[in-house]
C-alpha positions in Angstrom: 0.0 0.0 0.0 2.8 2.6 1.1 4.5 1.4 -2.1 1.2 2.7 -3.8 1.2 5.7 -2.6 4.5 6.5 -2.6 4.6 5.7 -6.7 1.3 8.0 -7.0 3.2 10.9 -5.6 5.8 10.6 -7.8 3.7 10.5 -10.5 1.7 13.2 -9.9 5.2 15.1 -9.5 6.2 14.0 -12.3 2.6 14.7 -13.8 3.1 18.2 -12.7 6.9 19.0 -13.2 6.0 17.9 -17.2 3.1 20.7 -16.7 5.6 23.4 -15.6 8.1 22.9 -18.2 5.6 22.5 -21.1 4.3 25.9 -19.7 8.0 27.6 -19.8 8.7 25.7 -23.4 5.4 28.1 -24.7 6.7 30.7 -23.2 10.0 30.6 -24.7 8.1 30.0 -28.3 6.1 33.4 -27.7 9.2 35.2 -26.4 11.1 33.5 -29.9 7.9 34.9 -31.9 8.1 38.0 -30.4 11.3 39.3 -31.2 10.7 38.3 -34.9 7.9 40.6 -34.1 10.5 43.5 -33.1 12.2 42.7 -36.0 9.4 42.9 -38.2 8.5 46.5 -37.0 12.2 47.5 -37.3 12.2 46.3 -41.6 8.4 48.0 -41.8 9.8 51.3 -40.2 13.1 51.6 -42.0 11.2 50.7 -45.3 8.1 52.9 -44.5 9.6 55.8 -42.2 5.8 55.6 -40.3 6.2 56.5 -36.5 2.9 53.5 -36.4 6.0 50.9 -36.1 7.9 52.6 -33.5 4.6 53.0 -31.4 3.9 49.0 -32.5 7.3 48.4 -31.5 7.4 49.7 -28.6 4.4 47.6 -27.2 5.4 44.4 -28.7 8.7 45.3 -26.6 6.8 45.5 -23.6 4.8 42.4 -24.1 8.2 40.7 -24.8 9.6 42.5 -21.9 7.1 40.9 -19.7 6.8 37.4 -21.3 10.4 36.7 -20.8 10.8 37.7 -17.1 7.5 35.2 -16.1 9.5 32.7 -18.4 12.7 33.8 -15.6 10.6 33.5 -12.7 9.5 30.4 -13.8 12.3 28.6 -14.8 13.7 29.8 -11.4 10.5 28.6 -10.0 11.5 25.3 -11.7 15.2 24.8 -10.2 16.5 25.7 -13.9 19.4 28.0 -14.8 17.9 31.3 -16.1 21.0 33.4 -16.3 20.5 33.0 -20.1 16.6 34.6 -19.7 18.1 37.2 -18.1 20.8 38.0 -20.8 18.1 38.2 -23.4 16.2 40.7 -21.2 19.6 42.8 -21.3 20.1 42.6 -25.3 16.3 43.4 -25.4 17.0 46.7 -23.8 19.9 47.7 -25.6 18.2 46.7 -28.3 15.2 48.9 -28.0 17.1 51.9 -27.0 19.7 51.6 -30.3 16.1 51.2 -32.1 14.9 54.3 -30.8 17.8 56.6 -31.5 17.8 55.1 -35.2 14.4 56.6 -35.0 15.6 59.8 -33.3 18.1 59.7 -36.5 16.0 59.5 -38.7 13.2 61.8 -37.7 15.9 64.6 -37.5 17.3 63.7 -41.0 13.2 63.2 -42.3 11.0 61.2 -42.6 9.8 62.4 -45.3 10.7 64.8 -48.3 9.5 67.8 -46.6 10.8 67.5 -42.9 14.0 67.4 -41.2 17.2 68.1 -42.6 15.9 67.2 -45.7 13.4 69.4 -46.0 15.0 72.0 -44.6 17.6 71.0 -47.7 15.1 71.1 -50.7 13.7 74.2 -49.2 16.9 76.0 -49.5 17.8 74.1 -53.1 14.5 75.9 -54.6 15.1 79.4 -53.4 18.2 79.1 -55.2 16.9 77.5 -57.6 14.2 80.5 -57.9 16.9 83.0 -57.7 19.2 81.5 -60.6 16.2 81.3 -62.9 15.2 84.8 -62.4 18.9 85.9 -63.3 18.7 83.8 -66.1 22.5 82.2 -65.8 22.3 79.4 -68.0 25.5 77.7 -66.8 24.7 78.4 -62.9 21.4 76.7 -63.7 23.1 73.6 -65.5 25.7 73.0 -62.8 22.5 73.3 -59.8 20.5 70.9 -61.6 24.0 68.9 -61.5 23.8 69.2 -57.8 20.1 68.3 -57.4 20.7 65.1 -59.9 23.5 64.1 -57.6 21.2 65.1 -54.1 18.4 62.4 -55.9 21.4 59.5 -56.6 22.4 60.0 -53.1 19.2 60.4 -51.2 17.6 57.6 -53.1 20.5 55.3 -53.6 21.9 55.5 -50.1 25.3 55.5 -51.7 28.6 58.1 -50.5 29.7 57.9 -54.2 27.4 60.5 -54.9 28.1 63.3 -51.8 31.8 63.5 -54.4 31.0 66.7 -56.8 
């Protein structure tokens, strides 16, 4: 009978120690998911320039955030190492923060045509512009429209070949 028992307990120990680390193993598949998730919002933001994926980002990083210190708890919980949970909640955080000051970046460079330091560029490039065409200097005019065909190569191709003159 105490054999019984005794083999009951350990099964339901068992039972329930199988429980625990099927729970963690979910976890770490939603914490995996979720920083292709970052990553995700990082492409669609660098190929967009939308401030939508930072704010996206930012509360997928939370979420994440969260996940991976209940899978922490819960692996310490479970008697298993979770120095390595806590690492990723460290490269998370840098991670975020060198995310948000490529966003700072590029907000102050533009997002757009018309804002930043780009806009503030082709604002200035069509008052010249303005002013060469009303002194009607054919050769100041064909070496600005030089310029502006080397500011589009650059600007769209991302390339330093172009900033030569």
């Amino acid at each position: 009978m105490l054999t019984t028992l005794t083999m009951l307990g350990l099964n339901y120990h068992s039972t329930d120690t199988v429980i625990e680390l099927e729970q963690e193993e979910v976890l770490l598949r939603d914490v995996e998911a979720g920083m292709l998730m970052l990553r995700r919002n990082e492409k669609d933001f660098l190929m967009r320039k939308d401030m939508k994926y930072l704010d996206k980002f930012n509360a997928n990083h939370e979420m994440l955030l969260s996940k991976t210190r209940l899978l922490a708890k819960n692996l310490e919980g479970s008697g298993i190492n979770s120095e390595k949970a806590h690492k990723v909640l460290s490269v998370m955080s840098a991670y975020a923060e060198d995310f948000r000051a490529l966003v700072n970046a590029q907000q102050k460079i533009g997002l757009h045509s018309k804002d930043g330091l780009y806009g503030s560029l082709r604002k200035a490039v069509h008052s010249v512009e303005q002013l060469i065409k009303e002194q009607a200097n054919h050769q100041l005019l064909s070496d600005m429209l030089m310029l502006r065909r080397n500011e589009k190569d650059f600007m769209l191709r991302d390339d330093l070949k172009y900033r030569q003159v």
